[in-house]
BAVO-870207 format. One record per residue (C-alpha): residue number from 1; residue in one letter; x, y, z. Coordinates in steps of 0.5 Angstrom, whole numbers. Each point is the difference from the previous one (the first is absolute). Layout:
ATOM    k  r      u      v      w
ATOM  NUM  A      X      Y      Z
...
***
This chain:
ATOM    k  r      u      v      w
ATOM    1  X    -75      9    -25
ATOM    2  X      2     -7      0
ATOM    3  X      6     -1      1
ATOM    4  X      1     -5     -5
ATOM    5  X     -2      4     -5
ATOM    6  X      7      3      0
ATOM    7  X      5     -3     -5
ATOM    8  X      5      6      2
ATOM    9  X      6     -4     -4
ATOM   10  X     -3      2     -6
ATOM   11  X     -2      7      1
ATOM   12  X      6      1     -5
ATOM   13  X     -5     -1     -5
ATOM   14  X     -4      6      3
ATOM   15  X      7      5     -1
ATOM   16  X      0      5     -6
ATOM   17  X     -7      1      0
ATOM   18  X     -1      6     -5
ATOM   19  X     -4      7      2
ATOM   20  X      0     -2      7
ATOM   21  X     -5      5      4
ATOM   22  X      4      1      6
ATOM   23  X      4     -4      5
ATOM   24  X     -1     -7      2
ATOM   25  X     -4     -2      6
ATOM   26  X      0     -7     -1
ATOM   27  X      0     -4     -6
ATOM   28  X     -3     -8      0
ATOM   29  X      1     -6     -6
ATOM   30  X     -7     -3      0
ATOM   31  X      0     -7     -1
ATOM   32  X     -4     -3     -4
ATOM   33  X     -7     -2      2
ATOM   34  X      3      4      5
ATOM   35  X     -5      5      4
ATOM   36  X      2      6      5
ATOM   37  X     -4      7      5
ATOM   38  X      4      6      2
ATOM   39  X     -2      7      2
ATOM   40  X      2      6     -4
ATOM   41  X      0      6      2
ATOM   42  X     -4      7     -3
ATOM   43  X      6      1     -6
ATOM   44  X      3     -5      0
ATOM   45  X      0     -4     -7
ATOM   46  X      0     -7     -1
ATOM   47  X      4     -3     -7
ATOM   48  X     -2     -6     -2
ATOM   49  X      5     -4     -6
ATOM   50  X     -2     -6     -4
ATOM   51  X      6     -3      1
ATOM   52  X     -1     -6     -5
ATOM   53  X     -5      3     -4
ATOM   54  X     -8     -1     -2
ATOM   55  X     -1     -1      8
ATOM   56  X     -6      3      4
ATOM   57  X     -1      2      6
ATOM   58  X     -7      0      3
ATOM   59  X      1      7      4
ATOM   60  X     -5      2      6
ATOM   61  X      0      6      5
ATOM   62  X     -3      3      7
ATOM   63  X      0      7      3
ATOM   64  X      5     -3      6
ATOM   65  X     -4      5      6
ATOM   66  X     -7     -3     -4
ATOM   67  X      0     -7     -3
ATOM   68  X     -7      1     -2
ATOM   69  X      2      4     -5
ATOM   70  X      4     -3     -5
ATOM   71  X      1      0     -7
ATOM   72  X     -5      0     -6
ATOM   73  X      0     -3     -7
ATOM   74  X     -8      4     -2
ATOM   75  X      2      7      4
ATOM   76  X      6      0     -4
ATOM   77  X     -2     -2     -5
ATOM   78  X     -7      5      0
ATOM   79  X      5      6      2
ATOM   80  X      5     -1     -6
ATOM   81  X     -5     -2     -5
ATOM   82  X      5     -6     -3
ATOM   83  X      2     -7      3
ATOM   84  X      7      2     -3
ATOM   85  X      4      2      5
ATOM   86  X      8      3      0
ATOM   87  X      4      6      1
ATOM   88  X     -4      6      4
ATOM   89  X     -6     -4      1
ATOM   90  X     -3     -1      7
ATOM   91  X     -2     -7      3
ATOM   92  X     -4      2      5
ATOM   93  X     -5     -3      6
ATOM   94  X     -7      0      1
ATOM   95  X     -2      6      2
ATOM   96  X      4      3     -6
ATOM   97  X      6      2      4
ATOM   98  X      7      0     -3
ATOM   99  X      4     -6      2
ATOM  100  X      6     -1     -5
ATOM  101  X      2      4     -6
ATOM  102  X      4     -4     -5
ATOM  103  X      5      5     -1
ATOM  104  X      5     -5     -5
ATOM  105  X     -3     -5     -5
ATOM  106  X      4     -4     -4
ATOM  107  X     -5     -5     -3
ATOM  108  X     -7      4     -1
ATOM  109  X     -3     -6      0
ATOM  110  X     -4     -2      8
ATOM  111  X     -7     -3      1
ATOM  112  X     -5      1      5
ATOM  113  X     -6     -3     -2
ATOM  114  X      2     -8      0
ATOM  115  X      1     -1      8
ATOM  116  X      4     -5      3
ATOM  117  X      1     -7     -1
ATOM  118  X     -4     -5      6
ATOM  119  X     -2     -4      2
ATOM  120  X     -7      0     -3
ATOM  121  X      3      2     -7
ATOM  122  X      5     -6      0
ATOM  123  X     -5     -5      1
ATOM  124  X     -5      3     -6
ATOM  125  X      5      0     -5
ATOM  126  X      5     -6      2
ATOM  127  X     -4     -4      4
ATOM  128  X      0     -2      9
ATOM  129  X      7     -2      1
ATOM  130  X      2      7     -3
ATOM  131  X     -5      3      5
ATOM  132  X      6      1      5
ATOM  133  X      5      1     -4
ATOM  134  X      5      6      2
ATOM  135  X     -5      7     -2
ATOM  136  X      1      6      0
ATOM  137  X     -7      2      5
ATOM  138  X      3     -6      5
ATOM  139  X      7      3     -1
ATOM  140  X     -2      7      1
ATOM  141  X     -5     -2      7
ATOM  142  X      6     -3      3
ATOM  143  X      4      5      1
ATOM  144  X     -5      6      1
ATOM  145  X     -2     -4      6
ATOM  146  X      5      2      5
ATOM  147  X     -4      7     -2
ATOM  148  X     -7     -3      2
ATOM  149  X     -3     -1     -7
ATOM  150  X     -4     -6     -2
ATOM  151  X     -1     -4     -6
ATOM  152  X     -5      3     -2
ATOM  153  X      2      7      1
ATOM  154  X      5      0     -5
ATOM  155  X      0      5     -5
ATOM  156  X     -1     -1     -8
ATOM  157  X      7      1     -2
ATOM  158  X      5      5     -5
ATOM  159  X      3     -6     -3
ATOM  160  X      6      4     -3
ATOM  161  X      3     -2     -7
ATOM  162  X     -7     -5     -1
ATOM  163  X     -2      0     -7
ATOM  164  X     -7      0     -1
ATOM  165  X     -3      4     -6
ATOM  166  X     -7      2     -1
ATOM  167  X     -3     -2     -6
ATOM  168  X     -4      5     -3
ATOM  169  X     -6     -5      1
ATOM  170  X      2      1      7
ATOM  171  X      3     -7      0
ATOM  172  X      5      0      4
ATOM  173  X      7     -6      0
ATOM  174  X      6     -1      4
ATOM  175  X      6      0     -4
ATOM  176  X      8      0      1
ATOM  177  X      3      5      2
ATOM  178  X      3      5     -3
ATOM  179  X      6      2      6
ATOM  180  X      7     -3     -1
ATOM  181  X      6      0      4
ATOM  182  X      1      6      4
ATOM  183  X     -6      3     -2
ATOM  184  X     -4      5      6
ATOM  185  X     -5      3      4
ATOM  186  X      1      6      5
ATOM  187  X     -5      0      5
ATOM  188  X      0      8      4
ATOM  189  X     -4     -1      7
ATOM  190  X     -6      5      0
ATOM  191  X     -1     -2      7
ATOM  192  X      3     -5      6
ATOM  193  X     -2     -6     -4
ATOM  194  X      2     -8      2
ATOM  195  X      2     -3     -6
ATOM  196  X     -2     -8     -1
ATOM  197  X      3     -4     -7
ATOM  198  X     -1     -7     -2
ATOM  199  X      5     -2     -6
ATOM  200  X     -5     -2     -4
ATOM  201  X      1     -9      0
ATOM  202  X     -6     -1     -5
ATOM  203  X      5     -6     -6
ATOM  204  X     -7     -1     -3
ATOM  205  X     -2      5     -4
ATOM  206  X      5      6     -4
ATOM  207  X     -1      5      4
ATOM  208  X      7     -1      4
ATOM  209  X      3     -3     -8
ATOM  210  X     -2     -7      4
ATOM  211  X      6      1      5
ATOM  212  X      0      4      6
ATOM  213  X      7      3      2
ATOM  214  X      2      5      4
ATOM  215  X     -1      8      2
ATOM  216  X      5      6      2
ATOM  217  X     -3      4      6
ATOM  218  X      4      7      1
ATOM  219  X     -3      5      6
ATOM  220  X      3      7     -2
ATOM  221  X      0      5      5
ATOM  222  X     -4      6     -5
ATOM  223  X     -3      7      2
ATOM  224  X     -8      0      1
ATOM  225  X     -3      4     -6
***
């Protein structure tokens, strides 16, 4: 973890958290724009608070014992038979295993169909000075590097309180999100897990209300199901 991702004189913003799974192991204020990787063990869940409101964070995973298996959009979605996912639902890998079960979902509304912001996506949309601008897949590669994962190994992404609805056409929009302040998602470890997290810092389009701000992180010490 980046050490100078934690704000530690504001984790009193993090106090009071309501239905807490167990006791807390860590807890972090993400910063906007701001990214993070840590391991989580087998029944431990991860709680992440939109502090701010309408804020997303692009979310990956990877068996920490096997890189190689990592995290899923299209298995996951083939398994449920739904791109919706919230409270008792799986998020799962490749190989259809289970890695994280959303145990508490305050918002219901999550996306795993639009990826992340790049590079590439940047320059399409906004021209080659926006190519480099901070993007969740850069975000995401550097801190997954410590582990040995490349660029090009990085995972489609959950991106947790992303609002992308589907037309019945099949049209698909990024819209603002529906997440306001204090709203959460509970992320149980199915598996041994490293974490990876980019505090999305796309300010160009809606999907962050045109503001990136700031994310709560609590590791609670919970029992594996």
């Amino acid at each position: 973890m980046d050490p100078s991702l934690d704000a530690p004189g504001r984790l009193s913003e993090l106090s009071g958290l309501p239905g807490e799974p167990g006791a807390r192991r860590w807890e972090r204020v993400l910063e906007p724009k701001g990214r993070i990787a840590f391991e989580l063990d087998r029944g431990e869940t991860l709680r992440i608070v939109d502090l701010d409101g309408q804020q997303v964070a692009d979310f990956i995973c990877f068996n920490r014992h096997n890189l190689v298996e990592k995290i899923s959009h299209s298995t996951t979605v083939m398994v449920k038979g739904n791109i919706h996912l919230t409270t008792g639902d799986y998020i799962r890998s490749v190989d259809a295993y289970p890695m994280l079960k959303i145990t508490q979902d305050t918002v219901g509304r999550h996306d795993i169909l639009a990826g992340s912001c790049c590079p590439g996506l940047n320059r399409l949309r906004y021209g080659d000075k926006a190519a480099h601008q901070p993007n969740c897949r850069e975000n995401l590669a550097a801190v997954m590097e410590p582990y040995g994962v490349r660029l090009s190994e990085i995972p489609y992404t959950f991106n947790i309180f992303m609002n992308v609805p589907v037309s019945p056409a099949g049209d698909i929009e990024v819209i603002a999100p529906i997440s306001k302040p204090g709203d959460f998602i509970d992320l149980r470890a199915e598996m041994d897990l490293v974490v990876a997290i980019s505090n999305c810092p796309q300010e160009r389009n809606i999907c962050n209300g045109f503001k990136a701000t700031r994310l709560g992180l609590v590791v609670y010490d919970t029992e594996a199901a």
